[in-house]
N, C-alpha and C positions, 0 to 999 in steps of 0.2 A: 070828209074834208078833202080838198081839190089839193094836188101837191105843184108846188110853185115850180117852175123851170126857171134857173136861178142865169145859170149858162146857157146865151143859145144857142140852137141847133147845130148854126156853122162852126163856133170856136168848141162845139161839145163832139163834131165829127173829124174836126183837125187837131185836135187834143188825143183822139182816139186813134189817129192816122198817125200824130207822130209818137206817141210813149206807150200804149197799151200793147199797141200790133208788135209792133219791135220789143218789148219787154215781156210780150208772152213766145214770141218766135226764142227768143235769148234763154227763158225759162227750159223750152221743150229741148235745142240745140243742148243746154249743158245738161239735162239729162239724159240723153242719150250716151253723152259722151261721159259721164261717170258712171252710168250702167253697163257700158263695152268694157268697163276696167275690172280687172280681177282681183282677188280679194288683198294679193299683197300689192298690186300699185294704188288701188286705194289708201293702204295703211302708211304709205309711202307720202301718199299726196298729203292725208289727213298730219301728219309728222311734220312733213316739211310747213306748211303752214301754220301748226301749233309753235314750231319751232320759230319763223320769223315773227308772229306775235307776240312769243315771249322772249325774242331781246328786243324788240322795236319798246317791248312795254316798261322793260327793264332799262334800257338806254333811258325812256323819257321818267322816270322814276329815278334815276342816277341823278340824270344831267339837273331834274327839280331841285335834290338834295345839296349837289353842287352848288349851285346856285343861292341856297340857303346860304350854307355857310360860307360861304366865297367873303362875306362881309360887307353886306351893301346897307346891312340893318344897321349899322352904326351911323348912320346920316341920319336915322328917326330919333327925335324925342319924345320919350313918354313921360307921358303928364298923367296926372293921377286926379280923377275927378274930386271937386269941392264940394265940399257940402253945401246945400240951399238955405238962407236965410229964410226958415219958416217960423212966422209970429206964434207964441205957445197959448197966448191966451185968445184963443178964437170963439166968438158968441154969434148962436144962430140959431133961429127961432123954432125950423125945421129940424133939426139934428137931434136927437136924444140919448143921451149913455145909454149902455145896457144894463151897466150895474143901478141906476135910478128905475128901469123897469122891472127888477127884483122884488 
């Protein structure tokens, strides 16, 4: 089976020119630079970034809960669904109980 070339050549060699080259240069560039660090400014690095993750995560988990209860729910009404008008005596030619095929 022949594989289709979906993107051509040129938007597939300028696509490679602008995200791949620069995102593999940017790959190799921060590994060097976190492999020159030694064991405690790594621990340092890894810390300070756990650290702004978890109040950036906890700020946006606060401010959620705030928000909750701040009292904005009182403007909804809930309505409580109605039961459906379904006819009890239904006849059909197809359908059969299971207690009549006993």
């Amino acid at each position: 089976m022949r594989k289709m070339k979906i993107i051509p050549e040129g938007v597939r060699h300028a696509l490679n020119e602008a995200v791949h080259i620069p995102k593999s240069r940017m790959k190799v560039w921060l590994k060097n630079k976190c492999d020159a660090l030694d064991r405690k400014q790594r621990f340092r690095v890894v810390a300070v970034a756990f650290t702004v993750f978890m109040l950036t995560t906890l700020y946006i988990f606060g401010n959620a809960c705030y928000r909750i209860g701040k009292g904005d729910a009182a403007k909804y009404r809930i309505e409580h669904i109605k039961p459906l008008d379904i006819p009890q005596n239904v006849k059909s030619d197809n359908l059969t109980p299971i207690a009549d095929e006993l």
